[in-house]
ZADO-1210 file (C-alpha; in nm, 4 decimals, padded with zeros to 6 digits):
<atoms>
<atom x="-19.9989" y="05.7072" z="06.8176" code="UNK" pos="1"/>
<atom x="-20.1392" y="05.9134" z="07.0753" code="UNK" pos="2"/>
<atom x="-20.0450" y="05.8554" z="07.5044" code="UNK" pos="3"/>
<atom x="-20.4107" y="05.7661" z="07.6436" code="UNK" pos="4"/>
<atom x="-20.5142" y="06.0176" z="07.9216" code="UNK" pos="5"/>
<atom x="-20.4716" y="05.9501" z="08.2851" code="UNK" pos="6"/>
<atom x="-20.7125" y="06.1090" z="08.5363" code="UNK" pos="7"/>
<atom x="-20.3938" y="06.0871" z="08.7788" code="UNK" pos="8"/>
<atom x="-20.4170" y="06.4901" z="08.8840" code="UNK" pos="9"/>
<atom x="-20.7709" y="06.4392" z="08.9234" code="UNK" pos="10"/>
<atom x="-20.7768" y="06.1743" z="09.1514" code="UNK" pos="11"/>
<atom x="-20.4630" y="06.3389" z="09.3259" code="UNK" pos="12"/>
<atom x="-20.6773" y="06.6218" z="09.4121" code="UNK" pos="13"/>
<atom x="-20.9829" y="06.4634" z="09.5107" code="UNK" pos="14"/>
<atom x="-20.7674" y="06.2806" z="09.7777" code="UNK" pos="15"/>
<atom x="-20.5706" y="06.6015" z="09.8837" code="UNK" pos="16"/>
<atom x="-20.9371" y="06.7686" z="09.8914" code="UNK" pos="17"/>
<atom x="-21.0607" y="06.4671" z="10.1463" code="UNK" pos="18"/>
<atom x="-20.7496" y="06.4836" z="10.3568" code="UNK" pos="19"/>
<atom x="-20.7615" y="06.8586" z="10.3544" code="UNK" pos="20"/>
<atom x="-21.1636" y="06.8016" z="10.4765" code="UNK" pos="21"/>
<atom x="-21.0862" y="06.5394" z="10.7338" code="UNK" pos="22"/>
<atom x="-20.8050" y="06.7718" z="10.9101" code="UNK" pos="23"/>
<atom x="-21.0659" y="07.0389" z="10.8870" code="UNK" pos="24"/>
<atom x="-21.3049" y="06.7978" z="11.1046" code="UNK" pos="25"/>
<atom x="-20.9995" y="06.6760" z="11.3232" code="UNK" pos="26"/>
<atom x="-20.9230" y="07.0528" z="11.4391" code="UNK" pos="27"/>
<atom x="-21.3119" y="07.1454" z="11.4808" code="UNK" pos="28"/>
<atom x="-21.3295" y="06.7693" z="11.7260" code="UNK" pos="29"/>
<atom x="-21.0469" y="06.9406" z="11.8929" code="UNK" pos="30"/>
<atom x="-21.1510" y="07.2476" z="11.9462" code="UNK" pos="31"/>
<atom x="-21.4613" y="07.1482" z="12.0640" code="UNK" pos="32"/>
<atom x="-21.3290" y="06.8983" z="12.3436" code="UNK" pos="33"/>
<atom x="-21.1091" y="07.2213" z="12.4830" code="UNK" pos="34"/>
<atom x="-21.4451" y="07.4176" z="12.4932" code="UNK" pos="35"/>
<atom x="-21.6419" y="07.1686" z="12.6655" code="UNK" pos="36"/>
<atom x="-21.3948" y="07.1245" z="12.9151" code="UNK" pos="37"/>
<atom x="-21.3269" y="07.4903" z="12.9731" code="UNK" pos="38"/>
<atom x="-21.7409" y="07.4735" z="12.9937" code="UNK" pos="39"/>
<atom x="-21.7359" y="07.1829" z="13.2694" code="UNK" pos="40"/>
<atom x="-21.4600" y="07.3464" z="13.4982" code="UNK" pos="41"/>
<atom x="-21.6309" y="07.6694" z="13.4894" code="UNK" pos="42"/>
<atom x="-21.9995" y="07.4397" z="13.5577" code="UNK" pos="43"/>
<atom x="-21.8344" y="07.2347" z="13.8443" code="UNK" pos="44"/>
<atom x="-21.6842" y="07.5960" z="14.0229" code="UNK" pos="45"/>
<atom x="-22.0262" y="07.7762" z="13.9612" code="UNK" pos="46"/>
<atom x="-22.2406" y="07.5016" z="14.1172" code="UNK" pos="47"/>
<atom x="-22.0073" y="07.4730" z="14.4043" code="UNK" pos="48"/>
<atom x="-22.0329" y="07.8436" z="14.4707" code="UNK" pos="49"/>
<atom x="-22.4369" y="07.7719" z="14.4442" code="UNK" pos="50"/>
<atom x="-22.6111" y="07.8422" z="14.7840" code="UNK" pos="51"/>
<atom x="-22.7922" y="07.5086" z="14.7733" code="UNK" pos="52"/>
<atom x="-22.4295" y="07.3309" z="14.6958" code="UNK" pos="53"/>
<atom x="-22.2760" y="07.5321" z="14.9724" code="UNK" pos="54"/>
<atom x="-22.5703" y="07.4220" z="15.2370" code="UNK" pos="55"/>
<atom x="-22.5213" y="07.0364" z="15.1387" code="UNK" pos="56"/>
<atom x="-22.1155" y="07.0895" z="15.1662" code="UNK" pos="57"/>
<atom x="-22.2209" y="07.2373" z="15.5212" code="UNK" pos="58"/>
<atom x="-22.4763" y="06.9871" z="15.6182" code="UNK" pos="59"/>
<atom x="-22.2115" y="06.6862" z="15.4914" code="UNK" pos="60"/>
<atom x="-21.9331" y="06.8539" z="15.7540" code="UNK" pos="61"/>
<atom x="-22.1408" y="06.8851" z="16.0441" code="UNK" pos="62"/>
<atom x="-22.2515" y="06.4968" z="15.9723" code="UNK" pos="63"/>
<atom x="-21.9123" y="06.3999" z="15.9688" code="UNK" pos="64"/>
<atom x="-21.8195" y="06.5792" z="16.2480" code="UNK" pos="65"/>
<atom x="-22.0831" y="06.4408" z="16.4617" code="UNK" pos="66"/>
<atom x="-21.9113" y="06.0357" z="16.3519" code="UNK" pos="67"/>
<atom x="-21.6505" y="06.1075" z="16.5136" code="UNK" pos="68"/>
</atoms>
């Protein structure tokens, strides 16, 4: 009498092919948080150096300077 089949390797690889898909997604999450902060730090230093940003910084020291 013949073994039935088992569709064991099959369903081995479809769950190797998800976890191989979800680490795929994991590392492109990550890599995307490091390149929106790289983008923020280089936003927050280029809007400081802004002459608008620089007048208010200005303006905001001579207030204080005038509370005391």
């Amino acid at each position: 009498m013949a073994k039935p089949r088992t569709f064991a390797p099959a369903f081995q690889e479809r769950d190797s092919l998800t976890i191989d898909i979800l680490l795929k997604f994991k590392a492109s999450e990550n890599k995307n948080k490091k390149t929106s902060k790289k983008f923020g730090s280089y936003l927050k230093k280029s809007l400081s150096l802004h002459p608008l940003s620089l007048r208010k910084q200005r303006d905001r020291s001579h207030v204080s300077s005038l509370k005391y």
